[in-house]
C-alpha positions as CSV (number, residue, x, y, z in Angstrom):
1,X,98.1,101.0,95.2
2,X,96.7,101.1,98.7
3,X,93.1,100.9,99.5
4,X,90.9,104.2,100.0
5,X,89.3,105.0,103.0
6,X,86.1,103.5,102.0
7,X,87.9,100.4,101.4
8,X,89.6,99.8,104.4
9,X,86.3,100.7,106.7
10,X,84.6,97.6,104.4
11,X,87.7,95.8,105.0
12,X,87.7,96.4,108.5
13,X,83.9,95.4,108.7
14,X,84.4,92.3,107.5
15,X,87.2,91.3,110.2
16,X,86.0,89.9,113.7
17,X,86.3,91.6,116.8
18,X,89.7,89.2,117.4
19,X,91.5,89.9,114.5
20,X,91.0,94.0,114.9
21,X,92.1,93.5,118.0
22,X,95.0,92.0,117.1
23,X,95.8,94.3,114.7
24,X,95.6,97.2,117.0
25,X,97.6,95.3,119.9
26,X,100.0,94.0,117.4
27,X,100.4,95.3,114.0
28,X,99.3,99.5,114.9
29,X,102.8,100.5,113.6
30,X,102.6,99.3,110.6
31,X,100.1,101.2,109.7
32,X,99.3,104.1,107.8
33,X,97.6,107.3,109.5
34,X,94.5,107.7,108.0
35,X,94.2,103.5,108.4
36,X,95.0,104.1,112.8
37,X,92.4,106.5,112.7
38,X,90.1,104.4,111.3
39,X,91.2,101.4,113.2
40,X,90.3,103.5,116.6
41,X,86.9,103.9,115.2
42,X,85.7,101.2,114.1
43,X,87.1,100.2,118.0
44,X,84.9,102.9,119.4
45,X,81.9,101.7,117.3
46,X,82.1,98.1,117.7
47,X,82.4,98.8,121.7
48,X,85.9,97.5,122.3
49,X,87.3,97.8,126.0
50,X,89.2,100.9,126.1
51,X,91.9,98.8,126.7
52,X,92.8,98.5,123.6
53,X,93.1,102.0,122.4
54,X,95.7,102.3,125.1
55,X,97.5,99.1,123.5
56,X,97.6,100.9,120.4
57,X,99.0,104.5,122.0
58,X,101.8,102.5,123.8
59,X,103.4,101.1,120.9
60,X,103.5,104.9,119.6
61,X,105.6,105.8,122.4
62,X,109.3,105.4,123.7
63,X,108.6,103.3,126.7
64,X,110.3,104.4,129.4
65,X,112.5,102.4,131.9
66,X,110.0,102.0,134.7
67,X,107.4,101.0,132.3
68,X,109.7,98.5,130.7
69,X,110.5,97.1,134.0
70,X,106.8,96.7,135.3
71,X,106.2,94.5,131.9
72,X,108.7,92.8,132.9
73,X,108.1,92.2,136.4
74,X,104.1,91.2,135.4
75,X,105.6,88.4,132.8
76,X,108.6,87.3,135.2
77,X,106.0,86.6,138.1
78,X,104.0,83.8,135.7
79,X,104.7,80.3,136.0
80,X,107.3,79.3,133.4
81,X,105.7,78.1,129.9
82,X,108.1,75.3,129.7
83,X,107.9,73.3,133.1
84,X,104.8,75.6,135.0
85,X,106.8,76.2,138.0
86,X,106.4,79.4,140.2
87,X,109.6,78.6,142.5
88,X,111.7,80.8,140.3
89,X,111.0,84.3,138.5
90,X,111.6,83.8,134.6
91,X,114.1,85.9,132.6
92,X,114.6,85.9,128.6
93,X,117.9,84.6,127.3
94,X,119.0,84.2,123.9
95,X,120.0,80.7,122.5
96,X,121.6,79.6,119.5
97,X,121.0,76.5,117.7
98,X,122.0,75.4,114.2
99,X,119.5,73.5,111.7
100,X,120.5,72.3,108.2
101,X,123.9,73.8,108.6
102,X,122.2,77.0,109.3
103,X,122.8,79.4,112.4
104,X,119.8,80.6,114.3
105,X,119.6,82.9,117.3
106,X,116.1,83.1,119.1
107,X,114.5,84.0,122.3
108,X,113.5,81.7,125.3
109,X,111.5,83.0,128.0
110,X,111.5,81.1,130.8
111,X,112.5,79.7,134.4
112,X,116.6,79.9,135.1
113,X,116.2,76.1,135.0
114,X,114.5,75.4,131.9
115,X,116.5,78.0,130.0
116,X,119.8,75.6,131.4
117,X,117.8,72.7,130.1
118,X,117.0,74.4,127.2
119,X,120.9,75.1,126.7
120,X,122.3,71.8,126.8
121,X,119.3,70.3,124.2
122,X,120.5,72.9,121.8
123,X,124.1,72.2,122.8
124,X,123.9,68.5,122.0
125,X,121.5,68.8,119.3
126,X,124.2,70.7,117.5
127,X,127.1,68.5,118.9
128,X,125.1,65.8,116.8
129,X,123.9,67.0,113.8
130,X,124.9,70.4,113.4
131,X,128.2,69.7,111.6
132,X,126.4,67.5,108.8
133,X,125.8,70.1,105.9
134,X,128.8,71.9,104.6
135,X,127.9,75.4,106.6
136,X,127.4,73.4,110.1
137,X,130.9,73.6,110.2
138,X,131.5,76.8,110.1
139,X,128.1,77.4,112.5
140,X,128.3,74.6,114.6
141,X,131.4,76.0,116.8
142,X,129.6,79.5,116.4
143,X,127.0,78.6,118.0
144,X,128.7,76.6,120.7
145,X,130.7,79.3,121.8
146,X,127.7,81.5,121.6
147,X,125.5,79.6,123.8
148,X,128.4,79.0,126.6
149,X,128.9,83.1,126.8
150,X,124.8,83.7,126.8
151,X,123.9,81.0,129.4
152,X,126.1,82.4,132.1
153,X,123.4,85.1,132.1
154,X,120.4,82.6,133.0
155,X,120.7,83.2,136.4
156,X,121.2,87.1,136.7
157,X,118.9,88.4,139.7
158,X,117.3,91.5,137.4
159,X,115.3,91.5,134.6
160,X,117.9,90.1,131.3
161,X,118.4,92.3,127.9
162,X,116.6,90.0,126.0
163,X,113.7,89.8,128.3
164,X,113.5,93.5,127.9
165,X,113.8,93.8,123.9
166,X,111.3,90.9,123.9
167,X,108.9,92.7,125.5
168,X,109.2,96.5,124.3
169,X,108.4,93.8,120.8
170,X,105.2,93.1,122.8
171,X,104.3,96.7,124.6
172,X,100.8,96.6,122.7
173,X,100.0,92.9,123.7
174,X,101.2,93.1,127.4
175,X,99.2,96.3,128.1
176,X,96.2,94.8,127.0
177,X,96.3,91.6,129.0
178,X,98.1,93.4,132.1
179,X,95.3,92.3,134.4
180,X,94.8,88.8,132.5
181,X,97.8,85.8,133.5
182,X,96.3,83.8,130.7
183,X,96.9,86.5,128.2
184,X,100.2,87.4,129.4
185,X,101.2,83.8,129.6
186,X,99.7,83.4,125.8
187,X,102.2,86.2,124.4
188,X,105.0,83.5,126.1
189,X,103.6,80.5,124.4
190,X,103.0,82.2,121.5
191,X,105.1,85.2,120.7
192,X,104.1,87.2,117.3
């Protein structure tokens, strides 16, 4: 049974000013109507930049291409998370790796350098230990062959697929730090 309204404003009450924040810039989706609404008041009354309405509004919405690509273009001009260079603009790829016999596919935001790097340490990484448990195997030349096709794209000029479905994932978050490199460069260290 889900909480009444009177509920959820003591519930709110209790959190600090970080966490409702983060639950508007981050978790406004998942909730229900009546719990937004009261979410965006207790914003209002707490004094909240109006910032962080808008973070909530713009995960609501289809974002549109030229949005898309100016999130894009704010995180791609931030030095890369892995090796803090600015020589290069970063771009998302997707990389495969294989733990416990498992096969895992995640995102790496970074420079085209470190996402090569980052390619041949979960190349060999595999190579070595992949194959040990039974479904390595089977994974283990899966997610070779994987990682050769994706890695060809760490180099592309424009902003990648997976840079773009990464951060339509983090619409809310980006539009609230769009005028903070520390925040935007948080949401790369530490995706939710």
């Amino acid at each position: 049974m889900e909480p009444d309204i009177d509920e959820l404003r003591k519930n709110y009450e209790r959190l600090d000013n970080e966490r409702i924040i983060r639950l508007a810039t981050e978790e406004a989706t998942e909730l229900r109507p009546e719990a937004l609404e009261l979410l965006k008041q207790i914003i209002k009354e707490r004094g909240l930049s109006p910032v962080v309405g808008k973070a909530i509004d713009v995960q609501f919405k289809a974002i549109d291409e030229k949005t898309l690509l100016g999130y894009c273009e704010l995180l791609r001009q931030l030095p890369c998370p892995s090796c803090n260079s600015v020589d290069e603009k970063l771009n998302g790829n997707i990389i495969a790796t294989v733990s416990g016999g498992y096969y895992f596919e995640n995102v790496k935001i970074a420079c085209p350098t470190c996402l090569d790097r980052a390619y041949f340490r979960s190349n060999l990484s595999i190579a070595l230990t992949g194959w040990w448990r039974l479904p390595g195997l089977f994974n283990t030349p899966r997610a070779l062959r994987f990682n050769k096709k994706m890695k060809k794209f760490d180099h592309v000029e424009e902003a990648s697929e997976p840079l773009k479905q990464f951060v339509s994932g983090q619409a809310g978050r980006i539009e609230l730090n769009r005028n903070s490199p520390e925040g935007l460069l948080d949401i790369l260290l530490y995706p939710r």
